[in-house]
C-alpha positions as CSV (number, residue, x, y, z in Angstrom):
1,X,39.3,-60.6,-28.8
2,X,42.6,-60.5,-26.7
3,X,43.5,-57.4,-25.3
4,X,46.7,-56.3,-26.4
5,X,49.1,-56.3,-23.3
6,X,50.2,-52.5,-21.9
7,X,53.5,-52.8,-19.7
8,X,52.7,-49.7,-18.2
9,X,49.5,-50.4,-16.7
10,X,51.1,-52.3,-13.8
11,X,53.2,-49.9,-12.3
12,X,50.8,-47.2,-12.9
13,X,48.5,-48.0,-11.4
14,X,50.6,-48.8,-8.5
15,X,51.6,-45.5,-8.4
16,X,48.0,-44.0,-8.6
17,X,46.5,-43.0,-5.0
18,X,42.7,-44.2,-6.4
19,X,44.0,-47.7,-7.0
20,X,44.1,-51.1,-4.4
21,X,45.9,-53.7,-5.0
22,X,44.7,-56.6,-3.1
23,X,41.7,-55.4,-2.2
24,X,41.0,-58.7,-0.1
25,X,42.1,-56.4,2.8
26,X,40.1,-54.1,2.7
27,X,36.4,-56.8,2.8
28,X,33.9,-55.0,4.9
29,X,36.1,-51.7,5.6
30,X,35.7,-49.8,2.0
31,X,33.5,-47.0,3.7
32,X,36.8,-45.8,6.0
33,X,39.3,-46.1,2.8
34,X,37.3,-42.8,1.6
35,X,38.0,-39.6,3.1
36,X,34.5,-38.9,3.1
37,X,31.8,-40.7,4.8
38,X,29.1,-41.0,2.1
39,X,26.8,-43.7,0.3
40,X,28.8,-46.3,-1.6
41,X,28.2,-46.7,-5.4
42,X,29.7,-49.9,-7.4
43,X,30.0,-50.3,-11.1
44,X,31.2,-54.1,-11.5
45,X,33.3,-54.5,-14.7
46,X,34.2,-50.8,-14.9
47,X,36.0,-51.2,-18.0
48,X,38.2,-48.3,-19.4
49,X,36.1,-46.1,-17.1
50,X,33.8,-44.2,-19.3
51,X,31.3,-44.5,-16.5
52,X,33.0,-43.5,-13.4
53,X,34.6,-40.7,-15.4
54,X,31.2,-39.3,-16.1
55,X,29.4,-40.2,-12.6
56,X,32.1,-39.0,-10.1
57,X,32.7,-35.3,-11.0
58,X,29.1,-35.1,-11.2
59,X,28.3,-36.8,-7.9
60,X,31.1,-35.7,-5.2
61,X,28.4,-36.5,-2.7
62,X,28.6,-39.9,-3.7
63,X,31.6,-43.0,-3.4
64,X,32.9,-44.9,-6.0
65,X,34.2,-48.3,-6.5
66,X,35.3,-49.5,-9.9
67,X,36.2,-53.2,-10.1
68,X,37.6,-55.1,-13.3
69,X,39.4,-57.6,-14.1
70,X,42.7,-57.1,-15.8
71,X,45.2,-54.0,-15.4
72,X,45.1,-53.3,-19.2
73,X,41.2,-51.7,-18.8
74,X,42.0,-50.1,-15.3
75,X,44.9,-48.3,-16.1
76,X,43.1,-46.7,-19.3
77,X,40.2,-45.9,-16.7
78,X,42.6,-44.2,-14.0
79,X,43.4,-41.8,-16.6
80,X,40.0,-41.9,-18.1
81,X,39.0,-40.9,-14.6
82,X,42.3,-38.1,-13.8
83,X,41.4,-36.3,-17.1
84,X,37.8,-36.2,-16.2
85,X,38.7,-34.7,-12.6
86,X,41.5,-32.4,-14.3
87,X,42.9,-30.0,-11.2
88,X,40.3,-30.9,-8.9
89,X,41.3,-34.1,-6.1
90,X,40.1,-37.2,-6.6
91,X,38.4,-37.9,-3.6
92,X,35.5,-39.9,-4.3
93,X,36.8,-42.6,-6.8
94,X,38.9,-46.1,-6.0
95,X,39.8,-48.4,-8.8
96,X,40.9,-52.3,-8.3
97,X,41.6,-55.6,-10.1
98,X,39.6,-58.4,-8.8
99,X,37.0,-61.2,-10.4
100,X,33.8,-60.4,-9.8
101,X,32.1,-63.7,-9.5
102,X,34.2,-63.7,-6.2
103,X,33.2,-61.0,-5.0
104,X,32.2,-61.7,-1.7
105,X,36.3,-62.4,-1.0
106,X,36.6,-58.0,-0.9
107,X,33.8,-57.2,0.3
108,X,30.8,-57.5,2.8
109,X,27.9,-56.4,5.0
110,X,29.5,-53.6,6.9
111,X,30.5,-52.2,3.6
112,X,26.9,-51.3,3.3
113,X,26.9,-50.8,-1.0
114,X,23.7,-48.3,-1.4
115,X,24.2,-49.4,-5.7
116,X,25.0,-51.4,-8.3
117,X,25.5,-50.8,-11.5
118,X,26.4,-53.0,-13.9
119,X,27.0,-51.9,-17.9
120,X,27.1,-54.3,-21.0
121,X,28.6,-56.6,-19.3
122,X,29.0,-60.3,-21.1
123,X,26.1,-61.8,-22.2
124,X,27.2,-65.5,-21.4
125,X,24.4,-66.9,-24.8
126,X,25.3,-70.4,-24.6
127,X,23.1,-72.3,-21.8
128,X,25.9,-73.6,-20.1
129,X,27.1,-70.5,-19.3
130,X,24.1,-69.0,-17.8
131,X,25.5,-69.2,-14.7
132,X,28.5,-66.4,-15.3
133,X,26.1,-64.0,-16.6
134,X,26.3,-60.8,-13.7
135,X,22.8,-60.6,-13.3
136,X,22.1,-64.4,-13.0
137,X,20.1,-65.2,-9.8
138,X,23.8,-66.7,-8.3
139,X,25.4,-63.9,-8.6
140,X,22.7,-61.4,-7.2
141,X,22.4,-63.1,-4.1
142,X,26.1,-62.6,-3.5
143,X,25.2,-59.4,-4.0
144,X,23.0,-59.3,-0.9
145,X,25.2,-59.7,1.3
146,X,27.2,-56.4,0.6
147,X,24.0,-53.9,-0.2
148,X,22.2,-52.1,2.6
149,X,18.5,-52.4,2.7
150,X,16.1,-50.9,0.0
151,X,19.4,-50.8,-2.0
152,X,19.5,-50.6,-5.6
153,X,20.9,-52.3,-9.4
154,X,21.0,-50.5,-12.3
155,X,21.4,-52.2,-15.1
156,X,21.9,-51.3,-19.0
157,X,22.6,-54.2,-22.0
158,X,22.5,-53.8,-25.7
159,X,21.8,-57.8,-25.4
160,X,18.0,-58.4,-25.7
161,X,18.0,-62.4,-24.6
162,X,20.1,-61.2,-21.8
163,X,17.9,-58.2,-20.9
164,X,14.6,-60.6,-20.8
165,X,16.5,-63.3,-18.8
166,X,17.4,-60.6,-16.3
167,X,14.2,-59.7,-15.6
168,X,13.6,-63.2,-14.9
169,X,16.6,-63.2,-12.4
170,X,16.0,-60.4,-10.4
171,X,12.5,-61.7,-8.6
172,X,14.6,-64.9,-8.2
173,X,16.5,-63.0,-5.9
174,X,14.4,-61.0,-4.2
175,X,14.7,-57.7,-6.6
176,X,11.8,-55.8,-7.5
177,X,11.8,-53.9,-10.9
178,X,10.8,-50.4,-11.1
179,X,11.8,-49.0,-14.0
180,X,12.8,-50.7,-17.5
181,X,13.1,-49.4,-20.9
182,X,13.3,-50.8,-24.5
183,X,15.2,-47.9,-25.4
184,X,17.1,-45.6,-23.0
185,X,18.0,-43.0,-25.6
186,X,14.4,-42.2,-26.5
187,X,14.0,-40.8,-23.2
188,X,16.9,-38.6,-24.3
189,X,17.2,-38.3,-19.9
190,X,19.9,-35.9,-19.7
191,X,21.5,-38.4,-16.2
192,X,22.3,-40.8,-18.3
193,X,26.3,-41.6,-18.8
194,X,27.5,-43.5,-21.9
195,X,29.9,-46.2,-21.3
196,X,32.4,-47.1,-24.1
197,X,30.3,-49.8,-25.4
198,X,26.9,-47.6,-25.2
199,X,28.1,-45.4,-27.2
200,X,29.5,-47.9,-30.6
201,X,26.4,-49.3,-30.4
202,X,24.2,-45.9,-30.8
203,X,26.8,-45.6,-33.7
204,X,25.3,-48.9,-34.8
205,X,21.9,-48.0,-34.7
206,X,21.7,-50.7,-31.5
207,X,18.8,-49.5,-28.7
208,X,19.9,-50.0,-25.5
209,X,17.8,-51.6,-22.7
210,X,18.1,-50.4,-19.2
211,X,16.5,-51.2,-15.8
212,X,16.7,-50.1,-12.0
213,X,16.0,-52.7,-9.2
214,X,15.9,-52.2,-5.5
215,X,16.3,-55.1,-3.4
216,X,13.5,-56.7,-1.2
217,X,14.4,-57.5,2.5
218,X,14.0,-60.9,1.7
219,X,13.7,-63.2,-1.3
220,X,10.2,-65.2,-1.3
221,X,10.7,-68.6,-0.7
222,X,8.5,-69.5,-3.9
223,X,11.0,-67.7,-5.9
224,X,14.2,-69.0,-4.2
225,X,16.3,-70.1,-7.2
226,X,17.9,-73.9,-7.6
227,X,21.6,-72.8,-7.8
């Protein structure tokens, strides 16, 4: 479905202090943007910013980094994000536009990402494009070279083809599982934060699948993926 276009959005967010625009500047110097030196969370494909509005005024230990796409989901999320904050400064948030499967381009080792989190994101079905999934073995070891060592991906899908290929992936690339559910809402865990997505599905009856990953020092050569 095509996103209907918002006019606004641009200068908006140009005008929000949370928001980067060309964020290629800023590869492997995110940690000093941040008034506050502390771990550095990412949630790739933030959408209309359900997530980060829940997660950052719970976790001002914590740093933020929202990347999507197109201005049309980030300005939604910006205000997503302000309303959540309400009076209080929005310290530990930043918001930009930039595609993820070029990712590397923004950002890099000294950037030292402690997590990942990625939320029903697209599935990709067809064979052919495997490869564009998020959690597809290409993709995660791009991934290494921004995370810090022992660091995590946390993961949550509504897609059950994609959930079992993902747990596929992730040894590919030198991930290690430990923890995975069938059905994140029948723990009823009080951390969880619903996304926009996560919570139409619940609407629909639709279990979501969830798993957390940390990442090995290195990937075992018998696993190396053919990319």
């Amino acid at each position: 479905m095509r996103m209907r276009a918002k006019p606004w959005a641009g200068p908006e967010l140009d005008a929000c202090p949370f928001f980067l625009r060309g964020p290629q500047r800023m590869k492997n110097h995110w940690l000093e943007w941040f008034p506050h030196k502390q771990p550095l969370y990412l949630e790739l494909g933030c959408g209309k910013g359900w997530f980060l509005a829940g997660m950052a005024p719970q976790h001002p230990a914590y740093n933020f980094l929202g990347i999507d796409m197109k201005d049309a989901v980030l300005a939604p999320a910006k205000r997503k994000i302000e309303a959540a904050f309400g009076d209080h400064p929005i310290e530990n948030v930043a918001l930009t536009a930039y595609d993820i499967e070029r990712l590397p381009d923004i950002m890099g080792e000294k950037d030292h990402v402690e997590r990942i989190y990625i939320n029903f994101c697209n599935p990709w079905p067809r064979p052919r494009h495997h490869k564009r999934r998020l959690t597809h073995p290409r993709q995660l070891l791009l991934y290494r070279t921004l995370l810090s060592p022992g660091a995590e991906l946390w993961f949550k899908t509504d897609d059950d083809a994609l959930f079992a290929a993902t747990l596929q992936y992730l040894p590919q690339a030198g991930f290690t599982v430990f923890a995975q559910t069938y059905n994140l809402h029948a723990l009823e865990d009080p951390d969880n934060v619903l996304t926009e997505h996560e919570a139409k599905f619940l609407e629909q009856g639709i279990p979501i699948k969830a798993l957390k990953a940390r990442m090995e020092a290195v990937v075992p050569e018998a696993d190396r993926p053919a990319i």
